[in-house]
C-alpha positions in Angstrom: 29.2 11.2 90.7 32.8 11.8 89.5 33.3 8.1 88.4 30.3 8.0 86.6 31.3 10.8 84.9 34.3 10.6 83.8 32.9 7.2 82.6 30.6 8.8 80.9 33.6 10.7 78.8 35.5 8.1 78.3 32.5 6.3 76.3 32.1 9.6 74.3 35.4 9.8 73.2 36.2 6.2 72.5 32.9 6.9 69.9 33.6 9.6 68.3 37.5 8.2 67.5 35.7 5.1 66.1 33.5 6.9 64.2 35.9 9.6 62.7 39.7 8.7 63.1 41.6 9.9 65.8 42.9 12.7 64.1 39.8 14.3 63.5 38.1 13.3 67.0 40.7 16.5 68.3 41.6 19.1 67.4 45.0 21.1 68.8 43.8 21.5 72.5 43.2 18.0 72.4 39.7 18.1 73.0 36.7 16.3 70.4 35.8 18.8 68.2 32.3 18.7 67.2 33.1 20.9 63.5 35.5 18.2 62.7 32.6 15.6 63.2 30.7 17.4 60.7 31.7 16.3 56.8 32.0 18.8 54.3 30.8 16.8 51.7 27.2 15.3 50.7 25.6 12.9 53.6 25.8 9.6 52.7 22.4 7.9 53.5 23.1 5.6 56.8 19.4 3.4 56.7 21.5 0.1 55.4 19.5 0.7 51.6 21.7 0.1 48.6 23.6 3.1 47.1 22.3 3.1 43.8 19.2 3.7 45.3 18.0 7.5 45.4 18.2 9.5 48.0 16.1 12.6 49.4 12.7 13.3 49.9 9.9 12.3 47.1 7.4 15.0 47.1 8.9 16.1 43.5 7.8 13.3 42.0 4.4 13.7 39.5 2.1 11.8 39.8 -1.3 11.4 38.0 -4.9 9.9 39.2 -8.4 10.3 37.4 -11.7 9.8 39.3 -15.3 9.2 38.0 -17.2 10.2 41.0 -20.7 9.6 39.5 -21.5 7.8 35.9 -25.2 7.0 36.7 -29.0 6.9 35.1 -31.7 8.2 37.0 -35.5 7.3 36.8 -38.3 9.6 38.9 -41.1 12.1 38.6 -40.1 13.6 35.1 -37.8 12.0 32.4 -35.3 9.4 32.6 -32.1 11.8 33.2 -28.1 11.0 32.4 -25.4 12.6 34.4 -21.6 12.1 34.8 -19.5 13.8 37.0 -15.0 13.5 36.7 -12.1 15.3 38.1 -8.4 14.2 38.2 -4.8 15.5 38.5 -1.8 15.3 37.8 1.9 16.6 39.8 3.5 16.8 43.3 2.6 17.2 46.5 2.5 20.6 46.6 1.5 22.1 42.9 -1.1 19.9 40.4 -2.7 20.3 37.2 -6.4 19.6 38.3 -9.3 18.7 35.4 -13.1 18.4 36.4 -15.9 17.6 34.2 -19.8 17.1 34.9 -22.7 17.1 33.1 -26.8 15.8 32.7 -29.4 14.9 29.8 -32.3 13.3 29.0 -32.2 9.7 28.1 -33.9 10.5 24.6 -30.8 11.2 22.3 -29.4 14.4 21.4 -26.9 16.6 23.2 -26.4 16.3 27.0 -28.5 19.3 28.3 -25.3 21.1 29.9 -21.9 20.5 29.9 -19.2 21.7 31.9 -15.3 21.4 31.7 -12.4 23.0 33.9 -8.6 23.3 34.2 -7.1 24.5 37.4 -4.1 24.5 39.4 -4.0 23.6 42.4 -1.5 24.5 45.6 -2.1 22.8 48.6 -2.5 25.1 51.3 -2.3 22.7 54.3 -2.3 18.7 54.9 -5.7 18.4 53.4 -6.7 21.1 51.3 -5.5 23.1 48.4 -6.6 26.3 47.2 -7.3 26.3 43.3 -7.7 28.8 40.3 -8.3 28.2 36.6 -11.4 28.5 34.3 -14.0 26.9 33.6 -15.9 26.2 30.4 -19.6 25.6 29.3 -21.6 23.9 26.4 -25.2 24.3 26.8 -27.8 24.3 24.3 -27.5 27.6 24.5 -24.6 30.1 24.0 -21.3 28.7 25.0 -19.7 30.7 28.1 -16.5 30.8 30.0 -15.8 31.6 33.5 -12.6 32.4 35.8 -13.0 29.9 39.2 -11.5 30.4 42.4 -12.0 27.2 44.9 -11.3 25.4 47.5 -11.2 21.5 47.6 -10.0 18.7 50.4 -11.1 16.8 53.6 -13.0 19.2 56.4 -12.9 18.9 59.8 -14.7 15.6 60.8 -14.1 13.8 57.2 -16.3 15.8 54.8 -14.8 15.8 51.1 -15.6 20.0 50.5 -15.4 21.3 46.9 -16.6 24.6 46.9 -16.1 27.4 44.2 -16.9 31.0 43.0 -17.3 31.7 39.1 -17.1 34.9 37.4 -18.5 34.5 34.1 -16.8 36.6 31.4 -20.1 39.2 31.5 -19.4 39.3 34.9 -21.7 37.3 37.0 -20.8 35.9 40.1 -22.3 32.6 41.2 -20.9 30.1 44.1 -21.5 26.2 44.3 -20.7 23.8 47.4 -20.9 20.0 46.8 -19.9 17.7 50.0 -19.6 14.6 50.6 -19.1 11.9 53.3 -18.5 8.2 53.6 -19.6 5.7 55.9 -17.9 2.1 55.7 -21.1 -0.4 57.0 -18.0 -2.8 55.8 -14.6 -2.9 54.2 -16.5 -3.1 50.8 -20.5 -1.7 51.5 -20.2 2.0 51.5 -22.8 4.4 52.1 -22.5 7.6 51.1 -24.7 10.9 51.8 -24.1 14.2 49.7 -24.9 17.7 48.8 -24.2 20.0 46.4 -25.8 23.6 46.0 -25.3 26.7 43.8 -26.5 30.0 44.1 -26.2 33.5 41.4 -25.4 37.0 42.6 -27.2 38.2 39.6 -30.1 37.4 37.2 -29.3 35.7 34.5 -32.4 34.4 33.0 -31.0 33.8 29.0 -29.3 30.5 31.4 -32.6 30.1 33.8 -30.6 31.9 36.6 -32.2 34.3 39.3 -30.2 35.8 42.2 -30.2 34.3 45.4 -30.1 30.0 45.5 -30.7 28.7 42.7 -31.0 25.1 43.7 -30.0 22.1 46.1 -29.2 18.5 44.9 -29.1 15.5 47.7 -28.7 12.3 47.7 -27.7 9.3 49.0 -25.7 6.0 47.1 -25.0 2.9 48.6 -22.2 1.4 46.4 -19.6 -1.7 46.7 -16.1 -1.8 45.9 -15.6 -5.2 44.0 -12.3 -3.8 43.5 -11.1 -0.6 45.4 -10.8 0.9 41.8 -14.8 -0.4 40.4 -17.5 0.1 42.8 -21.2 0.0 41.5 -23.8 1.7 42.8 -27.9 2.6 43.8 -29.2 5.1 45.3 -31.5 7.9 45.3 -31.4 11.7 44.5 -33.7 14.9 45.4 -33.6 18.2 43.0 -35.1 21.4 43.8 -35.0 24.8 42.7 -35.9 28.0 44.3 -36.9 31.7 43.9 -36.4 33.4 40.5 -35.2 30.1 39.0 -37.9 28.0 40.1 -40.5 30.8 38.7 -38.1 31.1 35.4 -38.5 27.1 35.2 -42.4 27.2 35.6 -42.9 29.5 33.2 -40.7 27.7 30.6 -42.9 24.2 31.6 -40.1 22.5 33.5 -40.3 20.6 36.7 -39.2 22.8 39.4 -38.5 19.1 41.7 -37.9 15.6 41.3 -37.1 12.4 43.1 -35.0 10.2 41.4 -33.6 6.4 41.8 -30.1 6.2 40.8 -27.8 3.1 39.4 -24.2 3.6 38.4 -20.8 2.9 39.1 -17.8 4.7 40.8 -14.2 4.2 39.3 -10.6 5.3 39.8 -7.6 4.6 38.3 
């Protein structure tokens, strides 16, 4: 036990004098000193990389991405119907500027029958998910409206992609939407994916065909594949239908309150 060590002081010593010089491996007792060790200067990186190269951590960095989630044409029950739906951001890892965009139409010319824009920022809260605030801005053929959003977006528990959001409009209604998402790889490049989105009004609004209470539920379900990672067409199929107030405010206005639709478009990021 004593041989071993002593050995095992002997090896300690002999590489800390290599390391540092034997007159900083002791100090006036004659003993290593561990503050002498310890520069006072900047740590040289010690991985064997250039040293031109940077050093430290990267999550500073900006970067920027843009997604279109959905660019597709549907055919079903009613009218042939247009939608897009975007979003994209740009910074760090920890603070982004985040931009969405979505809207539908009837494939007979004309303006696009809502319209939707929104600038947030975003601070990730944890790994997957970061909390976001902004506003949130609406064409329709109606009057033009702006709202304050406070959301949540990221991966949930068992790979669900969550966006969900409350709006305050600036009259002061309050309304709430959920749209999630999840993907299921039948092969590296054949990708089926299942959705739902939902939105529901605290108060009447019907100048904007709103009642309280849901309003409606959208879900479908696209089967696309990725030529390129970046460029994936897609078909599929997607089921509309309003409820309470808003399905009576549609009736009487001679709209369908439902429809089944067959979907083709494509999915891109860059």
């Amino acid at each position: 036990m004593f041989k071993t060590s002593l050995l095992t002081h002997l090896l300690l010593a002999t590489a800390v004098t290599a390391a540092v010089g034997p007159a900083q491996a002791q100090d006036n007792s004659g003993k290593a000193s561990l503050d002498s060790v310890v520069p006072d200067g900047p740590v040289e990186p010690r991985s064997g990389a250039p040293k031109e190269w940077p050093y430290g951590f990267m999550d500073k960095k900006p970067y920027a991405t843009g997604l279109i989630d959905r660019l597709e044409y549907g055919d079903g029950d009613g009218p042939s119907t247009y939608l897009w739906d975007a979003q994209g951001w740009y910074g760090g890892d920890y603070n982004k500027f985040w931009w969405k965009t979505e809207g539908e139409g009837l494939n007979r010319g004309g303006s696009p029958d809502s319209t939707e824009f929104q600038a947030l920022y975003n601070r990730m809260i944890s790994p997957f998910f970061g909390a976001q605030a902004g506003i949130r801005y609406d064409t329709n053929p109606g009057a033009d409206r702006a709202f304050a959003v406070l959301g949540f977006q990221g991966l949930a528990p068992y790979w669900f992609e969550s966006d969900t959001a409350f709006f305050v409009s600036e009259d002061g209604d309050v309304s709430f939407r959920g749209e999630f998402e999840y993907e299921l790889l039948l092969t590296q490049r054949l990708v089926l994916q299942p959705r739902l989105e939902f939105s529901a009004s605290a108060d009447d609004v019907p100048e904007y065909g709103l009642g309280q209470g849901i309003n409606n539920t959208e879900m479908g379900l696209r089967l696309r594949y990725e030529i390129k990672r970046e460029f994936a067409p897609y078909i599929g199929v997607r089921w509309e239908q309003l409820y309470g107030e808003t399905k009576d405010i549609a009736r009487r206005a001679g709209e369908n309150t439902s429809n089944t639709s067959f979907v083709v478009g494509i999915r891109a990021w860059y």
